[in-house]
N, C-alpha and C positions, 0 to 999 in steps of 0.2 A: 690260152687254152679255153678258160671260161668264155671269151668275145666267143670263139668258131662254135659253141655248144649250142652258146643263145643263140646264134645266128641257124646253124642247123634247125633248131627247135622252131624259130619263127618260121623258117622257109617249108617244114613238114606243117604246120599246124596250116600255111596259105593254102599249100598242093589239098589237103584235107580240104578245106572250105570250099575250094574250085573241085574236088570233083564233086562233093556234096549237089555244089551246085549243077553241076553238069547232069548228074541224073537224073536229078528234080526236072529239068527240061524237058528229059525224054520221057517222061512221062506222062499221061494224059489226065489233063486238070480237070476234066469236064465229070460232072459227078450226076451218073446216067444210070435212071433207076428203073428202064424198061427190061434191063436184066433180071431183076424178080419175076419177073413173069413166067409160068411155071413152078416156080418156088408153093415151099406150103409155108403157112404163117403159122407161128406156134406159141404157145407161150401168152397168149392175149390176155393179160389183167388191166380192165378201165374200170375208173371211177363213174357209177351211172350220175349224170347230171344234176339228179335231184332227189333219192334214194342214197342211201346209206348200203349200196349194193356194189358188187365188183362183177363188171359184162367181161367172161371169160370164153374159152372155145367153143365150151361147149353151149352157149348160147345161138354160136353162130352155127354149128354140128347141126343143128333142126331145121335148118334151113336149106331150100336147095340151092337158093344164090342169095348172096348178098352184096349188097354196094356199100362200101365201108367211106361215110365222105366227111373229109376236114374243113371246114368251115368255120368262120367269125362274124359277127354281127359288125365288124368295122372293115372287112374284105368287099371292095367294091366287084372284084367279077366273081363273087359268091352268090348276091345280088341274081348277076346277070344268068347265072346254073339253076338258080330256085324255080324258077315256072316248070322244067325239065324234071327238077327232083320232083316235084309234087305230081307230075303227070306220072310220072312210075312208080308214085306210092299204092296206086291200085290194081298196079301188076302182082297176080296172085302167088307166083313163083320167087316173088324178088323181096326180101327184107331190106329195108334199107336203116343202116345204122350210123347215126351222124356224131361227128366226133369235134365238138364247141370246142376251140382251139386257139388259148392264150386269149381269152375275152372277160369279161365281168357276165355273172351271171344275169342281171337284172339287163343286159343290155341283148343278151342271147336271149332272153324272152319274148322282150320287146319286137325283137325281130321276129322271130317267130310266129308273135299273135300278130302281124302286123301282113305279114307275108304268106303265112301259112306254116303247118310242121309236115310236113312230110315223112319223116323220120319214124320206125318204128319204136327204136329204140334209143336214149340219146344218151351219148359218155361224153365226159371232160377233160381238156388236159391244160390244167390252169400255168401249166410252165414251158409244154411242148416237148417236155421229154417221151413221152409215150408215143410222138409221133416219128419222132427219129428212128424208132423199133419198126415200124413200118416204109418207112426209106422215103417219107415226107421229108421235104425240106422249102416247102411254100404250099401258100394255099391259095385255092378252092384243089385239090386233089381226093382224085377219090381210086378208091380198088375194089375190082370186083373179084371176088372172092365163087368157088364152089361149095358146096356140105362136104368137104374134104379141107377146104381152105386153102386148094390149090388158088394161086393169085391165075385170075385168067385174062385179064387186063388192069393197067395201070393207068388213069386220066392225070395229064396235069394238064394243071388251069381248069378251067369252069367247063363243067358239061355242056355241048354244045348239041344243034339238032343232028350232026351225023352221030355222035355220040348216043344219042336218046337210040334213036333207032338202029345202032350196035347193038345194044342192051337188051333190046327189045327180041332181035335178034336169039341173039346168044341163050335166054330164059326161057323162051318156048318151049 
């Protein structure tokens, strides 16, 4: 009587793991983050880079657009978006706020005095949790954002020249 229980018990607990498995299949693994688009962002608390200040909504609220970009001083096609960012730092519609991203501070400078800052305003996120809130999951990504904070596009990978002139676009 005990053999046929254990044996039921093992053959339920296999059927369990196979269908487990089987749904997991039909599901799609692919983790696809141009569905925020339209979305509003909410909730925004960062740490400013070098201030003892927290860059919240309403930082971004005064603004008519902004380009919210993830960046590291160790990210080689962040590198390659940097000439792009600095050319629309003197678009008078577009703030752009850069978010140092799992770097050391002194090496996030480094680049910056080296390359330029672009950035109006710049926050940190020395573990990468704060960027997952935003549906980062690699970098150079950036979001451009309304003064509503409707998401109005989402860039991954490094801004490129169609992308410049997206932006450019879009801020008129």
């Amino acid at each position: 009587m005990q053999i046929k229980i254990i044996k039921l018990l093992i053959i339920s607990i296999i059927i369990f793991i196979m269908g487990v498995f089987f749904i997991s299949l039909s599901k799609n693994s692919l983790y696809d983050t141009k569905g925020l688009e339209g979305q509003v962002i909410k909730d925004i608390k960062l740490n400013h880079f070098s201030k003892n200040e927290i860059i919240s909504d309403t930082n971004l609220k005064s603004n008519n657009f902004t380009l919210i970009n993830f960046w590291a001083s160790w990210c080689g096609p962040c590198r390659l978006e940097h000439p792009f960012l600095l050319k629309l730092k003197g678009e008078k519609n577009l703030y752009l706020l850069g978010i140092n991203f799992k770097d050391k501070k002194n090496n996030a400078l480094t680049f910056l005095n080296q390359y330029g800052n672009p950035y109006d305003m710049l926050a940190k996120d020395e573990l990468g949790k704060h960027s997952v809130n935003f549906g980062v999951y690699g970098i150079p990504e950036s979001i451009l954002v309304n003064k509503n904070l409707v998401i109005l596009k989402k860039f991954i990978g490094p801004i490129a020249e169609e992308d410049y002139y997206y932006i450019k676009n879009i801020i008129k």
